[in-house]
VEXLO-686089 format. One record per residue: residue number from 1; residue in one letter; x, y, z of N, C-alpha, C, CB in turn. Coordinates in steps of 0.001 Angstrom, whole numbers, plus 500000, padded with zeros to 6 digits. Glycine has a CB too. Example, Ala and Ser with C-alpha at 12.3 -4.5 7.8 and 13.67 -1.06 7.14 Angstrom:
REM VEXLO-686089
i	aa	n_c1	n_c2	n_c3	ca_c1	ca_c2	ca_c3	c_c1	c_c2	c_c3	cb_c1	cb_c2	cb_c3
1	A	513190	494310	507800	512300	495500	507800	513200	496700	507800	511308	495527	509046
2	S	512850	497750	507080	513670	498940	507140	512900	500030	507870	514084	499402	505725
***
This chain:
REM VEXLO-686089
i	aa	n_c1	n_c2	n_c3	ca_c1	ca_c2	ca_c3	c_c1	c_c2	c_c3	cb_c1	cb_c2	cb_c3
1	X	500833	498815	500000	500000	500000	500000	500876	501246	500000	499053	499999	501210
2	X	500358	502259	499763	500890	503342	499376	501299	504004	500902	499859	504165	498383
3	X	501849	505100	500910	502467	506175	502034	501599	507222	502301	503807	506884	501608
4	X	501475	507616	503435	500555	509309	503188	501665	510489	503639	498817	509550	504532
5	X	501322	511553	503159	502518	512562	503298	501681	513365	504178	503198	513382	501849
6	X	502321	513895	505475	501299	514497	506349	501643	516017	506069	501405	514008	508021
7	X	501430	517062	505954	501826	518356	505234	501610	519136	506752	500697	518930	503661
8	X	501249	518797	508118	501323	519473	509095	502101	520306	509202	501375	518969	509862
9	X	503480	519990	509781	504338	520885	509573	504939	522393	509161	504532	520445	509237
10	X	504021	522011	507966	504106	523244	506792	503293	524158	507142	503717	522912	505305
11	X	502187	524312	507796	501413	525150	508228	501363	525451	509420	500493	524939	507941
12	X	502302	525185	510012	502421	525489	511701	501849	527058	512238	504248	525413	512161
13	X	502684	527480	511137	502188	528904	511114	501469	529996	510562	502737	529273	511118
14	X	500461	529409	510466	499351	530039	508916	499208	531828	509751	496875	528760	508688
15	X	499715	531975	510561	498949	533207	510373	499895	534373	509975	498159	533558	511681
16	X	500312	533826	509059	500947	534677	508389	502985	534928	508135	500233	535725	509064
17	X	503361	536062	508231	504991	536097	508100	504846	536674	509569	505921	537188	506680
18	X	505845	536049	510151	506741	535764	511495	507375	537604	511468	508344	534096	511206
19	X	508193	537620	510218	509200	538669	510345	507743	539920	510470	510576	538770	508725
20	X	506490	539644	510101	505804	541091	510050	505253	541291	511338	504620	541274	508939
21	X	505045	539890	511938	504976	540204	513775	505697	540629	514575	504857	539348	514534
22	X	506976	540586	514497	508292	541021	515084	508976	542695	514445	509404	539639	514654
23	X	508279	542446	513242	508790	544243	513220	507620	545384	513651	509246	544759	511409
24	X	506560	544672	513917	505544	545749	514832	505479	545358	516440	503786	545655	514210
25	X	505653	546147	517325	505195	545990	518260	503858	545411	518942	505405	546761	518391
26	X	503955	544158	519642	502842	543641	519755	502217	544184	521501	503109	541962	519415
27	X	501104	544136	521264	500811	544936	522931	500439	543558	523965	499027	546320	522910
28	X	501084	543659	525005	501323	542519	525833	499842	542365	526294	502492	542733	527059
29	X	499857	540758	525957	498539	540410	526722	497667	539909	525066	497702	542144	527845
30	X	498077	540732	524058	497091	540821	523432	496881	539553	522678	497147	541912	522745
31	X	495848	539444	521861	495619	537493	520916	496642	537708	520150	493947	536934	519659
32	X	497561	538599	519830	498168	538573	518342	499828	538439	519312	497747	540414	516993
33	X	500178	538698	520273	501267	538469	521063	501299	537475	521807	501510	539334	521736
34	X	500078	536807	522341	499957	535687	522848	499686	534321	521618	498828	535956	523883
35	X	499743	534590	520783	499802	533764	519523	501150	533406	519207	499218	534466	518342
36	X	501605	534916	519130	503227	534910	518678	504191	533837	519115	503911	536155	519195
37	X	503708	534280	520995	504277	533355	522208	504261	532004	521550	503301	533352	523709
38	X	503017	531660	521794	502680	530134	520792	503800	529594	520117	501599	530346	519487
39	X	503906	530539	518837	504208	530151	517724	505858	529941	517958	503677	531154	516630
40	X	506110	530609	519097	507928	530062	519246	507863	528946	519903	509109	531057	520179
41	X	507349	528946	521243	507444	527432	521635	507316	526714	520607	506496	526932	522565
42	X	506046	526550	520082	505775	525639	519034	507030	525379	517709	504398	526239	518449
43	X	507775	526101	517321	508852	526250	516252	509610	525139	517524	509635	528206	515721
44	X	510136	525643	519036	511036	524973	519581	510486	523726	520246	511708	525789	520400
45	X	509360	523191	519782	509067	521870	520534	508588	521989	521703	510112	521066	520717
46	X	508175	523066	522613	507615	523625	523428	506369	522981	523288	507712	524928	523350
47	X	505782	521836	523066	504362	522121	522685	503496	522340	524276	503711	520657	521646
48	X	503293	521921	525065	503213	522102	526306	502689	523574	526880	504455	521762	526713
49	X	504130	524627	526603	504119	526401	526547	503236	526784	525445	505718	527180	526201
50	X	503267	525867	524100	502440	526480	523310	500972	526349	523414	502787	526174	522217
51	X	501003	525447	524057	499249	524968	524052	498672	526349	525460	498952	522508	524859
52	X	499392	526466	526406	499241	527607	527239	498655	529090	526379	500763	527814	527917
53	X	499900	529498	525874	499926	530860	525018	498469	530488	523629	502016	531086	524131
54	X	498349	529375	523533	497142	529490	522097	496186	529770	522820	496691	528097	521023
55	X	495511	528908	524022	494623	529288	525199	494260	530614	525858	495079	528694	526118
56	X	495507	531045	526129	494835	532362	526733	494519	533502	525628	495872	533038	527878
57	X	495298	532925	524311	494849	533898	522716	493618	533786	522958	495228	533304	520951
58	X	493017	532372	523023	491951	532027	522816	490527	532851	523377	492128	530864	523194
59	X	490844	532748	524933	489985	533094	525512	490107	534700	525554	489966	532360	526647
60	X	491021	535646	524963	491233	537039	524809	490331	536564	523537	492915	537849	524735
61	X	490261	536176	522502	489574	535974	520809	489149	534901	520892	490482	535986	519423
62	X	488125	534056	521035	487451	532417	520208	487334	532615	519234	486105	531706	520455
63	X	487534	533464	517894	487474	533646	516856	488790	533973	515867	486635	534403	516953
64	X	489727	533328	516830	491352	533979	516156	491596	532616	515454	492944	534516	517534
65	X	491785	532330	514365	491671	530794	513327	493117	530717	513624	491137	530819	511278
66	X	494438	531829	513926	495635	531045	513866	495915	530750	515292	496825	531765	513140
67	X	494871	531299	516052	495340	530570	517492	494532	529307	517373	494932	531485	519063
68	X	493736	528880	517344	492783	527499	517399	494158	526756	516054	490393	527819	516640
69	X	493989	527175	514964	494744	525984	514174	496175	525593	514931	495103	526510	512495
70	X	496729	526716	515554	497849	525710	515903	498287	525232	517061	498829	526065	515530
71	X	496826	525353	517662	496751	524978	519223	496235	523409	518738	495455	526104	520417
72	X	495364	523110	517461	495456	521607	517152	496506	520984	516914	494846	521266	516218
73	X	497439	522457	515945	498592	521546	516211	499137	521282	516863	499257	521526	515898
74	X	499585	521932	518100	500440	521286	518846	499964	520214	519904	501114	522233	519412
75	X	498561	519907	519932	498217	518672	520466	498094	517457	519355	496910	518890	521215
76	X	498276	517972	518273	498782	516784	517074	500417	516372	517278	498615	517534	515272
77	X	500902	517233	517608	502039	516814	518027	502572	515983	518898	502406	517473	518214
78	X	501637	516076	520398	501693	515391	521319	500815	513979	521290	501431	516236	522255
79	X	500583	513558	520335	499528	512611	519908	498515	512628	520950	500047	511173	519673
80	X	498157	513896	521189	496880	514034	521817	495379	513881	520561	497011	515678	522618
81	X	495352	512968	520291	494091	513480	518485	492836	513924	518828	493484	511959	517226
82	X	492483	513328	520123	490789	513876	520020	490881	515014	520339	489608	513264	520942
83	X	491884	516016	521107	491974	517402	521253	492416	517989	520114	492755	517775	522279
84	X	493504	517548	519383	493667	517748	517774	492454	518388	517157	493888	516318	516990
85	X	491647	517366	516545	490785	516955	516360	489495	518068	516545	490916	515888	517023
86	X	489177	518090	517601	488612	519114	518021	489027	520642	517856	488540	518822	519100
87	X	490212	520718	518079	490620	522381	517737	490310	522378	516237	492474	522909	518054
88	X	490771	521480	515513	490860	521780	513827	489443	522167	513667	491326	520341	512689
89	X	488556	521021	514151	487070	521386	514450	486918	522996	514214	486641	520953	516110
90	X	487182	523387	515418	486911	524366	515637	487827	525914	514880	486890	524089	516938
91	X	488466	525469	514646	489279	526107	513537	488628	526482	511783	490504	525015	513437
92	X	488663	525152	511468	487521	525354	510697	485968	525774	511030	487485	524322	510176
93	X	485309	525801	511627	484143	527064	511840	484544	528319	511279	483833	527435	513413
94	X	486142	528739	511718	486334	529776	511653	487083	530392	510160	486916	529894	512808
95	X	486914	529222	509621	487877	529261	507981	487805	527840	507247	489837	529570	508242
96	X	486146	528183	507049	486095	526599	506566	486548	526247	505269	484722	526055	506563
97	X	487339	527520	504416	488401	527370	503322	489595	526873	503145	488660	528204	503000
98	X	490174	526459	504711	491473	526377	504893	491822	525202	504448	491877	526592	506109
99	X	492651	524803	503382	492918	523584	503193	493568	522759	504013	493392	523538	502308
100	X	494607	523464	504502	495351	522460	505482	494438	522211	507089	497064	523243	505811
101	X	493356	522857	507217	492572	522099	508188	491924	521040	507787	491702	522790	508760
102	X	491356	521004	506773	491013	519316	506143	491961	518239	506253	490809	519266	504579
103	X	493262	518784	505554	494552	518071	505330	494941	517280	506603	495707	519100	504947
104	X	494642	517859	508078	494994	517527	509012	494074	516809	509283	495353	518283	509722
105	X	492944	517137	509559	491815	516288	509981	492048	514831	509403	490403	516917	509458
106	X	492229	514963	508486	492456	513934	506766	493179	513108	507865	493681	514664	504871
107	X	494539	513851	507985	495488	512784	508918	495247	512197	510094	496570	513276	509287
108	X	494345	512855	510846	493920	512489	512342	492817	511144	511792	492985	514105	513393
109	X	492137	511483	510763	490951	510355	510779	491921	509010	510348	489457	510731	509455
110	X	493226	509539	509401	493748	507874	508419	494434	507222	510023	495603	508160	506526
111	X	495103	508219	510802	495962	507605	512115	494656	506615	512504	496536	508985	513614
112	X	493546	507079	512452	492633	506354	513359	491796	505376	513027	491909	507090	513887
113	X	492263	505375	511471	491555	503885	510440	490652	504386	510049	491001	502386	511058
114	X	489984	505759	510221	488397	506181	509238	488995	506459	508064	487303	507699	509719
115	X	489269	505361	507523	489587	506134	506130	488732	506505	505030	490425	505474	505480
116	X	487944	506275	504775	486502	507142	504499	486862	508830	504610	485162	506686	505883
117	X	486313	509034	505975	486376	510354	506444	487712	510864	506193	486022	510453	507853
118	X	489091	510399	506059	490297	510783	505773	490353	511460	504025	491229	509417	506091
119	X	489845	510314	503035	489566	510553	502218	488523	511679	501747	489501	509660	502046
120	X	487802	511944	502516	486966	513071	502337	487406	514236	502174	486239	513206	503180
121	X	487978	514430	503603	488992	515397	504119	489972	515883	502798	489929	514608	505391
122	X	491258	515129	502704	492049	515388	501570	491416	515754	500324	492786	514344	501336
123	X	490369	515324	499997	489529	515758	498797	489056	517006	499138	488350	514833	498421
124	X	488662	517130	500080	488070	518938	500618	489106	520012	500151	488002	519220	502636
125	X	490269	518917	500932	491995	519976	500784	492242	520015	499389	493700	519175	501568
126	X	492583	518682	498766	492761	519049	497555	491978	520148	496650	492702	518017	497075
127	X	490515	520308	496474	489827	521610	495884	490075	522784	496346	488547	521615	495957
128	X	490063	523099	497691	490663	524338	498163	491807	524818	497731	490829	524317	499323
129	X	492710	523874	497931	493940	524293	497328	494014	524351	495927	494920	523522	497720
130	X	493447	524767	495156	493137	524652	493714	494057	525444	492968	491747	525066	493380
131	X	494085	526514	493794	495220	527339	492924	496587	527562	493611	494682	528835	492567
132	X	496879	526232	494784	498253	525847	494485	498652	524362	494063	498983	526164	495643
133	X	499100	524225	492755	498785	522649	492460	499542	521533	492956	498843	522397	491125
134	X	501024	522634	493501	501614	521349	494673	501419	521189	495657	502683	521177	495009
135	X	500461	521581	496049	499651	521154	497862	499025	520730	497215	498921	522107	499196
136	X	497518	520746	496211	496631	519591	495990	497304	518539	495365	495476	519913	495206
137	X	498313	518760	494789	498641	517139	494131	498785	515992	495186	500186	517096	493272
138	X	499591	516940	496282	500103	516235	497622	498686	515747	498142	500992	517359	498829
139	X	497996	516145	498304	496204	516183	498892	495594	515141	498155	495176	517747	498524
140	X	495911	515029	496883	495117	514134	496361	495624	512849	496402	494805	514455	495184
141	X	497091	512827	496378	497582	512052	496601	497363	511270	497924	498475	512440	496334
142	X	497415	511862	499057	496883	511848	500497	495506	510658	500144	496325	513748	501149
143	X	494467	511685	499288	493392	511026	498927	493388	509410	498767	493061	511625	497797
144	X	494016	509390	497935	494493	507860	496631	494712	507043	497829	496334	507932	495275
145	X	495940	507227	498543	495807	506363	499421	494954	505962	500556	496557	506437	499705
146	X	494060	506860	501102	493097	506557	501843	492481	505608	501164	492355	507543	502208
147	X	491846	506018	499862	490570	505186	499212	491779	503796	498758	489497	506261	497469
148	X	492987	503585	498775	493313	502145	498419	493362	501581	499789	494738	501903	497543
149	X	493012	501871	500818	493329	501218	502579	492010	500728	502521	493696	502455	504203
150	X	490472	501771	501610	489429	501147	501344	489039	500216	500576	488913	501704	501184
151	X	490420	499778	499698	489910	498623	498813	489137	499279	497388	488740	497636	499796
152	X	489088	501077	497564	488242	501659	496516	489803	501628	495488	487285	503466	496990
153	X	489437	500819	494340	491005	500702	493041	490550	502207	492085	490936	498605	491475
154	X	489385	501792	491901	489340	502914	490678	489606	504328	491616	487549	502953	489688
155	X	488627	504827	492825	488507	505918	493392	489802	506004	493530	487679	506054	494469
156	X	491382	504978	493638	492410	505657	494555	493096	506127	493228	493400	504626	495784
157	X	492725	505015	492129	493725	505671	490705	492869	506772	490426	493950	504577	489079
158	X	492038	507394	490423	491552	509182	490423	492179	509832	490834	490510	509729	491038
159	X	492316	509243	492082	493073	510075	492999	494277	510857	492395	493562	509214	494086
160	X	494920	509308	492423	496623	509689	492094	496519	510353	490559	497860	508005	492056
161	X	495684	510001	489932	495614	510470	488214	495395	512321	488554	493745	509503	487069
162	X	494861	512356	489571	494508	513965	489909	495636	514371	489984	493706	514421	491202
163	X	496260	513991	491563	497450	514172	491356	498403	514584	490520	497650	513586	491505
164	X	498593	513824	489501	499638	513537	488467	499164	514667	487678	499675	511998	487698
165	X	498008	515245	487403	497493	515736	486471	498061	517554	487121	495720	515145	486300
166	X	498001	517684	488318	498512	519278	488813	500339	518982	489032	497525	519882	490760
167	X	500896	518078	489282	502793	517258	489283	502649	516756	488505	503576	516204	490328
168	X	502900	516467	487238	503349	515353	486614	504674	514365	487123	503578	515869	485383
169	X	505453	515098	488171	506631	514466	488885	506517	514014	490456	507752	515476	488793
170	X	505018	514024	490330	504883	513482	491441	505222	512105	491894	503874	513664	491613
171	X	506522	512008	492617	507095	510333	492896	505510	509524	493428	508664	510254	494585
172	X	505872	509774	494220	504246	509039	495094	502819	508722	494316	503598	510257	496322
173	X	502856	509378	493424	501787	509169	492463	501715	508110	491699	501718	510057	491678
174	X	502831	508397	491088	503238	507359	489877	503891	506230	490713	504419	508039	488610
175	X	504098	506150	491546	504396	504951	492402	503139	504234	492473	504937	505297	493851
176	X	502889	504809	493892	501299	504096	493755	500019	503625	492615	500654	504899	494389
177	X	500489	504327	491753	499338	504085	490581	499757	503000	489714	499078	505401	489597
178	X	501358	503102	489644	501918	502039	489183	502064	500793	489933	502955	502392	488832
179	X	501909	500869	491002	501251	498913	491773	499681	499088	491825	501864	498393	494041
180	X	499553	499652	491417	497837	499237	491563	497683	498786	489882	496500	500940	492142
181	X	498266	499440	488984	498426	498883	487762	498574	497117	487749	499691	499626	487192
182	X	499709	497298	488679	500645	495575	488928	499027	495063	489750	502803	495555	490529
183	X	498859	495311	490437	497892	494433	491753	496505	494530	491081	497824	495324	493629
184	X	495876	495226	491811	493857	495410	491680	493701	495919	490594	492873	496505	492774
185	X	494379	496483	489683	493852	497093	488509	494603	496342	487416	494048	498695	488471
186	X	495405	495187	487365	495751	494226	486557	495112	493834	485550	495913	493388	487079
187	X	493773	493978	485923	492612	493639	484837	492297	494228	483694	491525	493703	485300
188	X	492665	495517	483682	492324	496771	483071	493253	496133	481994	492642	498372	483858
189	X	492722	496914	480625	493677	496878	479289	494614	497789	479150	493000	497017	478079
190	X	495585	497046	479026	496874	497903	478991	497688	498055	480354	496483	499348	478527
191	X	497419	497374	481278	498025	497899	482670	499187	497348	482818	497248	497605	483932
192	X	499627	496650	482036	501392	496154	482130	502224	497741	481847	501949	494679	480463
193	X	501864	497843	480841	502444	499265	479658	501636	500632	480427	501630	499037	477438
194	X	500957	500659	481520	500477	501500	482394	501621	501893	483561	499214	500856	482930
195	X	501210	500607	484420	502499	500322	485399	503641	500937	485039	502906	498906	485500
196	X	504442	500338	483821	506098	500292	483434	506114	502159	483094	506600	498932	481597
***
């Protein structure tokens, strides 16, 4: 079976450039300095300090999307998932455009075997991200493999064909699409000269 690429990481810090928080003065106390706080622990593995500083953002703003998103993250970090889980939740209320809150969710549901709902997820991410085509390729890709953990052959070669279709160099794509060529989709005409 195929790999999933978890793109967490990459969004640790959606709310924006770092350097434009640090060249304005932030007023102590406030959601946008108590975020900040966050966002260093969180860079240094702090997750612990960071989950503190997203909290009290929180309760200064329940409506601040980069304090909730990366207060999931950093209990994604701690393989805390149902608190994960829940912040992304709630994160998305607040930006139900965000691709990489699907993306994550995506990951919290495949850790937990819904792969269904994982697959959903990454498909959410993948359209959002529409107009960047190397996060959805990655997303769809994400996808492909959920739906092959489901045994879905055709839904996961969509997937990866999506994929392939925004990367054409997508390794993972053409990997996976190429054993499903070899395995469950063997049947198909032409899938030797597919595969290779």
């Amino acid at each position: 079976m195929g790999r999933i690429r978890s793109l967490i990481a990459t969004w640790a810090l959606s709310a924006g450039s770092i350097a434009a928080l640090e060249l304005s003065p932030l007023e102590a106390g406030s959601t946008a300095q108590l975020t900040a706080l966050g966002n260093e622990a969180l860079m240094q593995g702090r997750y612990e300090t960071a989950i503190e500083h997203y909290r009290k953002a929180l309760t200064a703003d329940k409506t601040y999307f980069q304090a909730a998103f990366n207060l999931a993250l950093a209990y994604q970090q701690l393989d805390r998932l149902d608190e994960a889980r829940r912040w992304y939740e709630e994160a998305g209320k607040l930006a139900n455009d965000h691709p990489e809150v699907h993306c994550n969710l995506g990951v919290i549901a495949f850790r937990a075997g819904d792969h269904a709902k994982a697959a959903a997820h990454f498909q959410d991410a993948a359209r959002l991200a529409a107009g960047r085509p190397s996060d959805a390729a990655d997303f769809w890709f994400n996808a492909g493999t959920a739906r092959e953990r489901l045994q879905e052959w055709r839904e996961a070669q969509r997937a990866y064909e999506e994929a392939l279709a925004l990367s054409d160099a997508h390794f993972g794509a053409h990997y996976n699409l190429g054993t499903l060529y070899l395995g469950a989709l063997a049947d198909q005409a032409g899938a030797q000269a597919k595969a290779a």
